[in-house]
Structure formats: structure tokens, C-alpha cells
C-alpha positions in Angstrom: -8.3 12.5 -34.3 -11.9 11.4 -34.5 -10.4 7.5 -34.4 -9.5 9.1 -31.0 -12.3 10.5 -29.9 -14.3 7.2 -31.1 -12.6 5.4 -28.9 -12.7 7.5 -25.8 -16.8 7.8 -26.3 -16.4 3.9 -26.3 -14.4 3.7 -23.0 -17.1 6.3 -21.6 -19.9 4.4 -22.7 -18.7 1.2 -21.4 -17.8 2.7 -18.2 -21.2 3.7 -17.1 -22.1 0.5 -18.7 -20.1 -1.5 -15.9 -20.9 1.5 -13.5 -24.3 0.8 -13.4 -23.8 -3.0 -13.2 -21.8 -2.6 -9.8 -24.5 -0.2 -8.8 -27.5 -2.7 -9.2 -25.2 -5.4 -7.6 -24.8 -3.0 -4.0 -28.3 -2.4 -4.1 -28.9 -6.1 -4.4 -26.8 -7.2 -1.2 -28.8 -4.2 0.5 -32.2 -5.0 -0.6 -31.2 -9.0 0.5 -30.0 -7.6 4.0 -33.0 -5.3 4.6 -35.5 -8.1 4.0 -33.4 -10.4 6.3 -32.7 -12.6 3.5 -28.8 -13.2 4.2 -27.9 -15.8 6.2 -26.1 -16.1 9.6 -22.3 -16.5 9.7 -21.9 -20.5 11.4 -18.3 -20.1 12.3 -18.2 -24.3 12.2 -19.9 -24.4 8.7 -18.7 -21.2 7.1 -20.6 -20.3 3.9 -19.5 -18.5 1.0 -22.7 -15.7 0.8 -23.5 -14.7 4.7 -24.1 -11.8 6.7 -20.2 -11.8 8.0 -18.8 -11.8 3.8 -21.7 -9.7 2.9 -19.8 -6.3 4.2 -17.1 -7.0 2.9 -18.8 -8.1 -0.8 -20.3 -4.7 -0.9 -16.8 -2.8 0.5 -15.1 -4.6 -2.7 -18.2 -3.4 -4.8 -17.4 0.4 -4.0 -14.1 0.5 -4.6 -14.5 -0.8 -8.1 -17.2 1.7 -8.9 -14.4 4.3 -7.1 -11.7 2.8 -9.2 -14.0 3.0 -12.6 -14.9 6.2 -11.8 -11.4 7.8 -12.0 -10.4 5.1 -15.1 -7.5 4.6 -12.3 -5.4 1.4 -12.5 -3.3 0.6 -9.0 -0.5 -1.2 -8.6 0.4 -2.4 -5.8 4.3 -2.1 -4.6 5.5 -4.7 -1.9 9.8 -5.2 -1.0 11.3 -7.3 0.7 13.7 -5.8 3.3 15.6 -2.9 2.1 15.2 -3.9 -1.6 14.8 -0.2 -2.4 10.9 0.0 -2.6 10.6 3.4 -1.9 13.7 4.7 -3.6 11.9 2.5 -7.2 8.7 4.5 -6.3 10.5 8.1 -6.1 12.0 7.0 -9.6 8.7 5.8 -11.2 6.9 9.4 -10.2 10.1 11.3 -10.5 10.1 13.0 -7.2 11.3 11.9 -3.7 7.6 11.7 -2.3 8.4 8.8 -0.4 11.0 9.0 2.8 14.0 6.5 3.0 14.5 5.6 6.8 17.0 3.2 7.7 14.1 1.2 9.5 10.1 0.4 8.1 8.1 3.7 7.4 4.8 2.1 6.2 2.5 1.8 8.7 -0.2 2.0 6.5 -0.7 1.2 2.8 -0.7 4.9 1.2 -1.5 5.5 -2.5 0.4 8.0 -4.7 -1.3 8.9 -7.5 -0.5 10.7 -10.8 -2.6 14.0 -11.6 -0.9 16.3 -14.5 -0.1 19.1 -13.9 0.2 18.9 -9.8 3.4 19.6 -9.5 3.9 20.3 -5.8 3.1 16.9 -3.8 -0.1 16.7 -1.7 -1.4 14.8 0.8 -5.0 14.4 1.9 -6.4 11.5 4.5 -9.2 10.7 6.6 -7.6 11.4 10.4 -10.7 11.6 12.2 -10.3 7.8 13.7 -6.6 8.7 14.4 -7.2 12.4 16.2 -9.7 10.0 18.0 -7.6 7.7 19.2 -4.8 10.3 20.2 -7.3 12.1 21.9 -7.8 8.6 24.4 -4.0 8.1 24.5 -4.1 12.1 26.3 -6.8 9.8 29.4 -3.6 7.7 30.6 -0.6 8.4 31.9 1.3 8.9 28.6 4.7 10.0 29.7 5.6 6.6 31.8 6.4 5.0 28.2 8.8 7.6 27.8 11.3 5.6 29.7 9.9 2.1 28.2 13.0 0.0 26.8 11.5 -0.4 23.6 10.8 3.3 23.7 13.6 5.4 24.9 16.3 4.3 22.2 13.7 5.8 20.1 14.2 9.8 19.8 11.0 10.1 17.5 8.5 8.0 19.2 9.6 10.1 22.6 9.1 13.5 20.8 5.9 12.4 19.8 4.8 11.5 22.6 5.4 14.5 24.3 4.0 16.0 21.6 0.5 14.3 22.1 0.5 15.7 25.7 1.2 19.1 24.2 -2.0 18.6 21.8 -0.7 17.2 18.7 -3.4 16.3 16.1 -2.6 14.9 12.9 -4.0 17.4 9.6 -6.2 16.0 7.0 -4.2 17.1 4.1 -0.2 18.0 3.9 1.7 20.0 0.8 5.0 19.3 0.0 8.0 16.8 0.8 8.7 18.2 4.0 5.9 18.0 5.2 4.5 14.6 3.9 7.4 13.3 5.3 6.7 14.3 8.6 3.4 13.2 8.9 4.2 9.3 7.6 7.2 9.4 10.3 4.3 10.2 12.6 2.1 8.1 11.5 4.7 5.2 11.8 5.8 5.4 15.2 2.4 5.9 16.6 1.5 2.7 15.3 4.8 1.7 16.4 3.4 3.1 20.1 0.6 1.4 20.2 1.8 -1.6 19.7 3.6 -1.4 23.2 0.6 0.8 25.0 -1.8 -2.0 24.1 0.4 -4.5 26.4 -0.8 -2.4 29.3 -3.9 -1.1 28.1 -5.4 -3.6 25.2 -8.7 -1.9 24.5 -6.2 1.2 23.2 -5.2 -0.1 19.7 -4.9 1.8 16.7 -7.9 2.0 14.5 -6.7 0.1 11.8 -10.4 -0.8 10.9 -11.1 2.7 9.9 -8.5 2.1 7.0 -9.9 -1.5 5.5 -10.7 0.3 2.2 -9.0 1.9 -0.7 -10.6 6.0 -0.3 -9.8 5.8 3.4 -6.1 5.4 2.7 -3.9 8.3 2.6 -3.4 9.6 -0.8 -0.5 11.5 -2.3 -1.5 13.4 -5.9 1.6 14.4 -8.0 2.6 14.5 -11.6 4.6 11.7 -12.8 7.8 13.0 -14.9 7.5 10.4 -17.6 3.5 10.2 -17.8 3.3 14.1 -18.3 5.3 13.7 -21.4 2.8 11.7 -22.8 -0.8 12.9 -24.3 -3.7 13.0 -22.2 -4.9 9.6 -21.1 -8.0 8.6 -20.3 -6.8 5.8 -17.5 -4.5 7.0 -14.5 -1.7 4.8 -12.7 -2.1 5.1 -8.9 1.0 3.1 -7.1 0.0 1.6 -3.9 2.5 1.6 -1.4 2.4 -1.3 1.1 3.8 -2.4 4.4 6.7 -5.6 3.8 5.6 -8.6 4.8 7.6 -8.5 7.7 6.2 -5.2 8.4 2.8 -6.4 8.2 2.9 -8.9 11.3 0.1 -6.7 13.0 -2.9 -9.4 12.6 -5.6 -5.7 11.5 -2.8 -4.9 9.0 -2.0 -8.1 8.1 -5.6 -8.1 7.3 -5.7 -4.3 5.3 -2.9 -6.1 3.5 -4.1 -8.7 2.1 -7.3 -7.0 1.1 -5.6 -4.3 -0.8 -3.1 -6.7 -2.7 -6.5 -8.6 -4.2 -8.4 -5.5 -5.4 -5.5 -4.2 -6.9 -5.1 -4.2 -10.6 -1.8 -5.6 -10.4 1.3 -6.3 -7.7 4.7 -5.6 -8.3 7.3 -7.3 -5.8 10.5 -5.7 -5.1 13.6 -7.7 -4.5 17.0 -7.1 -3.7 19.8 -8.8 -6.1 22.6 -8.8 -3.5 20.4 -10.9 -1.1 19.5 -14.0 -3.6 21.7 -16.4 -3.1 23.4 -15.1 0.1 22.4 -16.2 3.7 19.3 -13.8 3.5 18.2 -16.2 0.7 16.0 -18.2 3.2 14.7 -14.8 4.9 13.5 -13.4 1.2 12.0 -17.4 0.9 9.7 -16.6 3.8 9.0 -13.1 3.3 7.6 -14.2 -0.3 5.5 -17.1 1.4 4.0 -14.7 3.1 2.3 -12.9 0.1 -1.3 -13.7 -0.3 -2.3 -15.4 -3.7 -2.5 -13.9 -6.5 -3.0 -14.4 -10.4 0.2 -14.5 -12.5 -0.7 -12.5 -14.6 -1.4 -9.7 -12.3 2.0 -10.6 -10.8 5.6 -8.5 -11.8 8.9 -9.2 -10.3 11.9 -6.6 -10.2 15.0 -7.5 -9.2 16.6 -4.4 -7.6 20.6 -3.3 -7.2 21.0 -5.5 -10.6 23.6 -2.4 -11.2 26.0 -4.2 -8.1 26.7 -7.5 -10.1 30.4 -8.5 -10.6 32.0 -10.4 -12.7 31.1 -13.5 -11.3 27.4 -12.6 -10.6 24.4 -14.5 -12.6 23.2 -12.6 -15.4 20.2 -11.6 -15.9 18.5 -14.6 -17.4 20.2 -17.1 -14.3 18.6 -14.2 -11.9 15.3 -14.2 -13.5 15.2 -18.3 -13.7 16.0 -18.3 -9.9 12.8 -16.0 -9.1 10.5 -17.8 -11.6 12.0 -21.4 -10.4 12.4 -21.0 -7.1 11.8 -17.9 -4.8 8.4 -17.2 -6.9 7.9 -20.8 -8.5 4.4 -21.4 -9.9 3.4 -17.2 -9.1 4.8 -15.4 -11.8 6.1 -15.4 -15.8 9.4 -15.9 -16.2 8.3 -12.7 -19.1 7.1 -10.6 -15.7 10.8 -10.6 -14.1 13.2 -7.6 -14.2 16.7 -6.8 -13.5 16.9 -3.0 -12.7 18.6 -0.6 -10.6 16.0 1.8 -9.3 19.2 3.7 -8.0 20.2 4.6 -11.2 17.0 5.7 -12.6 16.5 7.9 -9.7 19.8 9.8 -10.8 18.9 9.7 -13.6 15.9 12.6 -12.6 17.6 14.6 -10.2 
């Protein structure tokens, strides 16, 4: 017990240590830009340290002092198409707080965290930028897109629409499935909206700028099944749920993407078994280009639906050669790959 608490006072100790280290640094970049001593972006000589990096230098600063602050460690979860992403999430918290749709449902990255003891899901997120923006959409002539080909096959993006000229606004915190689920459908098809409004009206795109960083993103706290068994911790895992990289062919998400996979402690990529040597082989090839760089070791690979190999399908040591040879050659340990069936261990809880 007192080895314990040793230890903890040591982890305290060190965080305020590092605290106040990313402290002085943010104050640095502030005191440089206040006595105009950062220099001007040159778009044909682009320098490392200037006042277009600067921002973002200090943005990465804050969410580190966030992140030490809470002793939270995220993990970032990116599939490829319909590997199961959300159904391995729902089995890692042990609760369906994520919606399976038969078509994308991220439209933004959304962290679920573990908090003990919370045991009814909620949601909380910054939706000033997005009431903002539904508020223009009410200035133009919002039911014309109602009979838009891209629209009309599309029940949920015409219901919401109407809703928006009825008043809709989003909340800024949601309890329960039900409910959570509602307001990420929402969320997805008015980003799906604007993305055809902004061929007629460009200056009305989503605020996707609002939501570069990590305590803008919307959040969902619940208790983790297996990580309440276990004794008080100081650290906590926070999953980070991302849009696919097909998903993510909006250039501002593209961007939110990218930024969030490089602060995060660590990525796990999703993949789907049936699909790796079939024709979809050279579609999962292209999706995984697609990834921003990242360290190995802050790289995991699972191999999803290993539970619908036959008798003539690899094993699990051809399957994991194949990601650590070829679909993810030179990104990840061939120790970082695994064969699972996040079907199963969601059974497994209910």
C-alpha cells in the first residue's frame, strides 16, 4: 500500500513537473508574438517556426497540458470500410454507445471516454458554431434541396431539413443511447447537407474550424465494463473515434484528421479479414495510403471478422505477415497485429 501511494505522489509530482514546462513553453510563443518577434509565413520559402505554425504550436501545447491534466491516454480508432470499427468500440467500453448504420456515421472525430462509475452514457459538445450555422442555413431557401437527387433518396437528411425550418437546434449535452444516437445521425447528415448546399451557396460550409482541437470534440463519458473491474487507476483510456479515410475526403476534415491521429497517444487501425486478399484488397491498399505517418510504435493493427475463416483461410500468422509485409509494410510490428472478432466479444457482454 504505501509502495502504492509512493508511486502515485511520484506520477503527481512529475505531472505538475511537465505541467509547468508546457505552461512556460505557451507563454513563450505568446511573449515572442506580442513583441512581434515571429516571423511572416513566405508561402515560397516556408519555415519551420512562423506566425502561420505558431497557432497551431500553441493549439498542440494545450491539449497536452489538457491531456496531462486528466492522466488520459487516447487512442485513436480508424477502419477501413465496414471493418466493424464501431461494433470493436461498443465491445472495448461494453455498451452500444456508438450507432451501426449501413452507411459512414462519423462526421466528426468524437471521443468516448471511460469515467467509473458513469453508468448511463453522456454526451456533452461545444454546438455554438453548429446552432450558428443552422441558424444561416434558416436565410436561404432551405426546402428546394428537399427534392435535390442527392437528397431525396435520403429520408433523414429531408426530415432534418424540415426540421431546421421548424427551429431545430442541436443540445450541448445528450443522456443515454437513444439519444446520443440521434444527435451523431444529425450531426452526420448535416455535414452530409452542406456538402451539396455549398455547391450553390460556397460561403455556407460547415464550421469544421471550430472543431480543430481535442476539448472541442464531442465527448461521450461512460464506464468501461472491463476497466471498472480493475482498481482505481490513476491514468484514463479515452478512445477516439475517427472518420475512415474514405470518409475523410472533406479537405477541413481531412485536415482535423490528420491533426488528431498525431497528438494521439496511439492509433489503432481496424481491418476487415474477409477483404484481404479479395478484389477489395487494392481498395483497403489505398485507404491505408491514405493514413498520415505515424511512429510504429504508436501503431496497432486488428484484423476484424478473424472468426469467418475457413478451412482454407490463412492463419493467423500468414494474416498478420500480409499486414506487416504488405498492406502496412515499414508502419507497424509484426508484434502490434491482431486477429479478432470484435463480433464475438461484443456477445460476449450482452
Amino acid at each position: 500500500m504505501n509502495q502504492k501511494i509512493s508511486n502515485e505522489n511520484l506520477l503527481v509530482g512529475l505531472k505538475k513537473q511537465l505541467q509547468k514546462v508546457l505552461f512556460n513553453q505557451q507563454q513563450l510563443l505568446l511573449n515572442l508574438e506580442q513583441n512581434d518577434l515571429v516571423p511572416q509565413h513566405n508561402a515560397e520559402k516556408p519555415r519551420v517556426f512562423d506566425n502561420k505554425t505558431v497557432p497551431e504550436m500553441k493549439n498542440v501545447l494545450q491539449g497536452e497540458y489538457t491531456k496531462l491534466e486528466n492522466f488520459e491516454v487516447v487512442l485513436a480508432v480508424v477502419g477501413t470500410m465496414k471493418a466493424g470499427k464501431s461494433t470493436t468500440i461498443n465491445a472495448i467500453v461494453g455498451r452500444e454507445v456508438l450507432p451501426n448504420r449501413n452507411r459512414p456515421m462519423t462526421a466528426l472525430p468524437t471521443l468516448i471516454a471511460h469515467k467509473k462509475d458513469q453508468k448511463e452514457p453522456i454526451l456533452t459538445c461545444d454546438v455554438k458554431d453548429i446552432n450558428k450555422y443552422i441558424a444561416n442555413l434558416k436565410k436561404i431557401t432551405l426546402s428546394k434541396f428537399q427534392t435535390d437527387e442527392r437528397v431525396k433518396s435520403y429520408k433523414e437528411i429531408v426530415e432534418l431539413i424540415q426540421n431546421i425550418q421548424q427551429g431545430y437546434k442541436f443540445k450541448k449535452q445528450y443522456k443515454g443511447e437513444e439519444a446520443i444516437f440521434s444527435f451523431l445521425a444529425n450531426l452526420n447528415d448535416l455535414v452530409r447537407l452542406s456538402r451539396i448546399i455549398t455547391d450553390s451557396y460556397p460561403e455556407l460550409g460547415f464550421p469544421f474550424a471550430a472543431y480543430k482541437e481535442i476539448n472541442s470534440l464531442p465527448r461521450i463519458d461512460i464506464e468501461f465494463t472491463e476497466l471498472a473491474k480493475q482498481e482505481d487507476q490513476l491514468g484514463n483510456l479515452v478512445l477516439l473515434d475517427t472518420p475512415g479515410p474514405n470518409e475523410a475526403n472533406i479537405p477541413e476534415l481531412r485536415n482535423i484528421f490528420e491533426q488528431q491521429l498525431k497528438r494521439s497517444s496511439a492509433v489503432m487501425v481496424i481491418m476487415d479479414y474477409t477483404q484481404l486478399k479479395s478484389q477489395a484488397d487494392a481498395d483497403i491498399r489505398e485507404e491505408l495510403e491514405k493514413l498520415p505517418k505515424i511512429e510504429k510504435d504508436r501503431l496497432f493493427a486488428l484484423v476484424n471478422k478473424f472468426d469467418q475463416k475457413n478451412a482454407n483461410g490463412d492463419d493467423q500468422e500468414t494474416t498478420k505477415n500480409i499486414v506487416c509485409n504488405d498492406l502496412l509494410k515499414d508502419k507497424v510490428h509484426h508484434n502490434n497485429i491482431y486477429c479478432i472478432s470484435a463480433q464475438d466479444a461484443w456477445q460476449s457482454k450482452t
